[in-house]
N, C-alpha and C positions, 0 to 999 in steps of 0.2 A: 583404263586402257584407251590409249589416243585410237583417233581415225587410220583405219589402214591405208592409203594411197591406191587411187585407183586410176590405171591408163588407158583409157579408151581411144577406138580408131575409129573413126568412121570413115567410110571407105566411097560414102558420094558413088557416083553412076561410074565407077570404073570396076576393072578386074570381070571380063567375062566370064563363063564357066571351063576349068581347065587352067584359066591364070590364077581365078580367086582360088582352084584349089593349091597352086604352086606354091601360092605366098600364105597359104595358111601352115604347111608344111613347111617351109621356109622358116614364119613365126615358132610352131613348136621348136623346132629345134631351138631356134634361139635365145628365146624366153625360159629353155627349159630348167634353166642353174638360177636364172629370176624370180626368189620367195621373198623380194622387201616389197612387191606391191601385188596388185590385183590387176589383172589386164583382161579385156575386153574388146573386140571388132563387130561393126555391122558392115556386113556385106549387103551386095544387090538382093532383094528377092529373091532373084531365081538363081542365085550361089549361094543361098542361108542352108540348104540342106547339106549341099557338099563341104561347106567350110564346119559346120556343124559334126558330120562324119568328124573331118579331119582331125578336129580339135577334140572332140572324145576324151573324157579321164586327162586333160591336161592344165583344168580348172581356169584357162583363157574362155570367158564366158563369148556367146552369141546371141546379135541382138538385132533387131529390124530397125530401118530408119525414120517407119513414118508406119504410121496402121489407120484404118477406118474407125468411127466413131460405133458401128454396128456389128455384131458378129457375122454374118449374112445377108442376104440380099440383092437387090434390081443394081448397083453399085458398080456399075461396069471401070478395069482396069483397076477395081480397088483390092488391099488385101485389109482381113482381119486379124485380130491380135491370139484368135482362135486358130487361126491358119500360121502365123510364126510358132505361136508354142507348139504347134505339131510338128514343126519343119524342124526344130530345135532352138526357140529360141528364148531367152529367159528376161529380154530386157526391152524397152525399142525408146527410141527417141520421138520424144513430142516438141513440135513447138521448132526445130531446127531454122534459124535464121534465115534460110533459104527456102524453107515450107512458108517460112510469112509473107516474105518478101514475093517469093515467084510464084506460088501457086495460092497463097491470099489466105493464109489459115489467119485469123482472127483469135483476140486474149480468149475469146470462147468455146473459139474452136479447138484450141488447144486445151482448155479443161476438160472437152466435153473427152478428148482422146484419153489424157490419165486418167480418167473414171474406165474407160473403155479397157487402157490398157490394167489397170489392177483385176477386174473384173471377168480378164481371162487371163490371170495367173503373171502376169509379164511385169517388171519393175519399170517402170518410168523411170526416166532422164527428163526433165522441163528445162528444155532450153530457153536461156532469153538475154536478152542484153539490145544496148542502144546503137542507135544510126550515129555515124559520124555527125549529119545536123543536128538531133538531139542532145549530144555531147557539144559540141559548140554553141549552145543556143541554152546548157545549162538544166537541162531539162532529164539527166541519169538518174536521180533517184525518182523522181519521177515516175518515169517509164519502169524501173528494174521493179517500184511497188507495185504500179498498178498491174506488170503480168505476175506478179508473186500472187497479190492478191485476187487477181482471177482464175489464174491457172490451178490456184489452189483449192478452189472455194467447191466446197461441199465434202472435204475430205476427212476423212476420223485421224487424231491425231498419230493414230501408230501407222495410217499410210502414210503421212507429210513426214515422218520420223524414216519408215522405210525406202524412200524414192532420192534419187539424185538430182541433185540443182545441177547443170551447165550453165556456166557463163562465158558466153560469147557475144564480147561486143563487136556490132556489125562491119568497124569499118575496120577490123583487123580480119577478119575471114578470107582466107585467100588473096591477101594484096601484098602480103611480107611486112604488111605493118604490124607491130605484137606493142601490147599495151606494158609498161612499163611492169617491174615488178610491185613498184610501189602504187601506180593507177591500179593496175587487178586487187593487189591485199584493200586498197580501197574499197573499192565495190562488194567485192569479197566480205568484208566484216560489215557492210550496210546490210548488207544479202543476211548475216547471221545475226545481227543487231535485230532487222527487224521480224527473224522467226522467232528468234527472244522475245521480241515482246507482243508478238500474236500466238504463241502456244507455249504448254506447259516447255520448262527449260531443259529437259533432255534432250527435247526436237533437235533446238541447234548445238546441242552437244555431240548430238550420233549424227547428224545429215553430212552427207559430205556434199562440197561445192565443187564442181571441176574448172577452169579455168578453160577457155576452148579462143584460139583465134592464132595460126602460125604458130604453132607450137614448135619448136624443131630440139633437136640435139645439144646447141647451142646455147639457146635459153631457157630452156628447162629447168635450171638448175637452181635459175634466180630465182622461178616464177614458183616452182614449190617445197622453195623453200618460206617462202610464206607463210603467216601460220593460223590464215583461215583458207588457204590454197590448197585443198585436198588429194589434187590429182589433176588430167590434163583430158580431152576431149580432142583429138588430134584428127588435123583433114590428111592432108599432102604426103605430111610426114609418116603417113601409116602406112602408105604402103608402096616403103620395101621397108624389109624385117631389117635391116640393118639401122636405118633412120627411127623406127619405132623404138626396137631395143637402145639404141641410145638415150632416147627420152627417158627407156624405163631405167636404165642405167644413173640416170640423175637424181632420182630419189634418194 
């Protein structure tokens, strides 16, 4: 049995409370005739509970964008990954291009969170991928092993088998640049080349990769149809239901 496709939105610091819950109602309906993939949104923190309601029995999973390394604690404005599984959430993002970048998480910092996040029930997503300089300067596999190999490091193989890889290179995030379909299958089977040859071979048989950076309606269609492209990790496009369900339409 191949990988199922999976469409995630991540919804960034927008949709306050009363909008994120408009366009989660918005999404069911639209998604509802949608059974050739798997779809997913993280909202803000403080709309995880009400999109969470909303989405209820509709199997569009919910997931936090970012969680603390601790369950508890002196961690002023942080949340834990004990506090999203309460609110309803089953997944969260680690590692998000913008957590490195703007608020300075480190390869470390982001393992120390998928240990955090498995440990209170929630699936990781390890996001990672290259700077525009890095990619000009030659340096992609590089960088995509060494956060593989940190981010991953201390984990038993049926968590690295259960968790989602994103790939998001950095200098398509938000700028309308989208990496070719043949650069992403690129990186893509480096990304599954080298789980192959750090864990047993089922690892990279069942993990699925998402592909994340301007994702839209548009090109979707190119990008997975790839066939180490699993699915899409979607900014801009997520939200309004119309633009998402296109994406998921492309599969």
């Amino acid at each position: 049995m191949g990988r199922r496709t999976l469409i995630a939105g991540n919804w960034k610091m927008n949709k306050a409370t009363g909008e994120a819950d408009a366009l989660a109602r918005e999404l069911k309906a639209a998604l509802a005739d949608c059974n050739q993939a798997d779809f997913a949104v993280a909202p803000t923190f403080l709309t995880i509970s009400e999109v969470s309601a909303r989405l209820k029995h509709t199997g569009i999973q919910v997931g936090g964008q970012d969680l603390h390394t601790h369950s508890s604690g002196a961690f002023t404005g942080a949340v834990s990954g004990e506090m999203l599984r309460a609110a309803g959430c089953s997944f969260v993002l680690c590692g998000h291009s913008e957590r490195r970048s703007v608020f300075g998480d480190t390869d470390e910092t982001v393992n120390a969170k998928v240990h955090a996040a498995f440990r209170s029930g929630l699936q990781p997503y390890l996001c990672i991928g290259e700077t525009l300089e890095q990619r000009e300067s030659g340096q992609v596999q590089s960088v995509i092993e060494r956060q593989l190999t940190i981010g991953l490091a201390g984990l038993a193989t049926d968590q690295v088998a259960s968790l989602v890889i994103a790939y998001e290179p950095v200098w398509a995030i938000g700028t309308g640049r989208t990496a070719t379909p043949e650069t992403a299958q690129e990186v893509h089977a480096f990304i599954r080349g080298w789980l192959q040859d750090n864990f047993p071979g089922f690892v990279a048989t069942q993990i699925r990769i998402l592909y994340g950076g301007s994702v839209k309606p548009g090109n979707a269609k190119e990008l997975l149809a790839q066939p180490d492209i699993d699915g899409a990790l979607v900014g801009g496009a997520s939200l309004k239901a119309e633009s998402f369900k296109g994406i998921a339409q492309a599969v």
